[in-house]
C-alpha positions in Angstrom: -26.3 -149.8 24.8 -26.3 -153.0 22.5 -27.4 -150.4 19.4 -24.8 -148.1 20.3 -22.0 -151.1 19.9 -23.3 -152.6 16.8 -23.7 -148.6 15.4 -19.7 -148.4 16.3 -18.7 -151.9 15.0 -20.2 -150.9 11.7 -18.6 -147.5 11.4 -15.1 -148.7 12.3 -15.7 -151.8 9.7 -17.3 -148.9 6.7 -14.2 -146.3 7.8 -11.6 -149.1 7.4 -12.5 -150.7 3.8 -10.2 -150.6 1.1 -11.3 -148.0 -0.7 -11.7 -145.3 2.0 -7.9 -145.8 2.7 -6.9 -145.8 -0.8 -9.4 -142.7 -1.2 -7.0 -141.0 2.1 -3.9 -141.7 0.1 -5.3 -140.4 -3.4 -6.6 -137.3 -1.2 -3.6 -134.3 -2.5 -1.8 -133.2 -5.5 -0.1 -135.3 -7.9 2.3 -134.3 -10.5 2.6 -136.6 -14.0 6.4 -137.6 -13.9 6.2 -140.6 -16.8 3.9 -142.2 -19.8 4.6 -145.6 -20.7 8.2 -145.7 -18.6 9.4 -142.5 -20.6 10.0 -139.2 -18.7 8.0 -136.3 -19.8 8.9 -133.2 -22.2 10.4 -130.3 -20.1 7.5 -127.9 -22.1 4.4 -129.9 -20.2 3.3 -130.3 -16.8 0.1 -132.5 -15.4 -1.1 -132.3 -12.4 -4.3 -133.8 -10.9 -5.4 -132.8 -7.7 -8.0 -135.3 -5.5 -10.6 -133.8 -2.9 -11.8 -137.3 -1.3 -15.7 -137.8 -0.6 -16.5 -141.4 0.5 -15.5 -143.8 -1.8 -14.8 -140.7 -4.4 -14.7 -137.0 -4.6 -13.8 -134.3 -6.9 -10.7 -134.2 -9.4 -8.9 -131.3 -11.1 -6.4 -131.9 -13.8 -4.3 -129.6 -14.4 -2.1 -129.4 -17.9 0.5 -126.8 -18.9 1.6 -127.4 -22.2 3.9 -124.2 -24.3 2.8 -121.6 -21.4 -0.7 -122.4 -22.2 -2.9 -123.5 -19.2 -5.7 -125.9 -19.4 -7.9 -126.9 -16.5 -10.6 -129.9 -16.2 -12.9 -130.1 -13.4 -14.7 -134.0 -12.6 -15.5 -136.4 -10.1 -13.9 -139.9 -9.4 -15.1 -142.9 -8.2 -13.4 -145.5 -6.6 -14.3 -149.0 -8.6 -13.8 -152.2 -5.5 -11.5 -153.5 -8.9 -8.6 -151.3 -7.7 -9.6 -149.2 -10.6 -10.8 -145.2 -10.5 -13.0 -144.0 -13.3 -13.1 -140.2 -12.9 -15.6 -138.3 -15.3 -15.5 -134.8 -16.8 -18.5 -132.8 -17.8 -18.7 -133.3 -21.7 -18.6 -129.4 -22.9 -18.7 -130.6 -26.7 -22.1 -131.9 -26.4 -24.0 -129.7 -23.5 -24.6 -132.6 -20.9 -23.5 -135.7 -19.8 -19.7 -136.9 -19.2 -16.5 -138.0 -20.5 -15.4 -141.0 -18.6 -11.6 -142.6 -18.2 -11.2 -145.7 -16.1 -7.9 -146.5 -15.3 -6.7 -149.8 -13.3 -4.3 -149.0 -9.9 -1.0 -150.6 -11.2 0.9 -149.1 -8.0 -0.2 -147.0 -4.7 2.0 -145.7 -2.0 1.9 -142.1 -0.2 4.3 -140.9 -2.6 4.0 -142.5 -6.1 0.7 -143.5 -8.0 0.7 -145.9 -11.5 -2.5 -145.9 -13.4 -3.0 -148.1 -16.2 -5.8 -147.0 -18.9 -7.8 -149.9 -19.8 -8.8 -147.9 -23.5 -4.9 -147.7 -24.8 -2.9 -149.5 -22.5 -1.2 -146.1 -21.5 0.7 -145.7 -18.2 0.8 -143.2 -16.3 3.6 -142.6 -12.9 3.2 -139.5 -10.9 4.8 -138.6 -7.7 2.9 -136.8 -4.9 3.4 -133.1 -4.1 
């Protein structure tokens, strides 16, 4: 009975860190509403959808740009930083990945500000 409490102490402890309940909120569709504080053009569309997995899971971003349709399939990562890094299979090459980490600037149930380290872009989207 003492292994089965300590087995359930740790469970509710693991289920409870930070980045499984930031993973829960991630977990859904977001739409790109802003870059850098400045609203988007009418003529493009992002959208990146989050499948939570653990601490991480799979990613799809989805860009519309002049009727044309582009879609990117990855995984993401959740860094204990409050930062994501979410990878993309590198088609140019044949193997490996392209990685973007990007630093949590703001996360609620319905708005999401990433921050890329790279550029210093910011990015605001609203949840669908």
């Amino acid at each position: 009975m003492k292994t089965f409490y300590t087995l359930f102490l740790i469970l509710l402890f693991a289920s409870c860190s930070p980045e499984n309940m930031l993973n829960r909120k991630l977990d859904g569709e977001w739409s790109l509403v802003s870059v850098n504080g400045e609203k988007i053009d009418a003529n493009y569309s992002k959208k990146i959808t989050f499948s939570k997995d653990g601490k991480g899971g799979d990613v799809i971003y989805t860009t519309v740009s002049d009727n044309k349709t582009e879609i990117k399939k990855g995984i993401y990562a959740l860094i204990k930083t409050n930062s994501i890094s979410i990878a993309f299979p590198n088609n140019a090459y044949g193997s490996g990945y392209e990685t973007e980490v990007y630093d949590f600037t703001n996360t609620s149930s319905t708005d999401l500000t990433l921050t890329q380290d790279r550029n210093n872009n910011t990015f605001a989207f609203k949840k669908n």
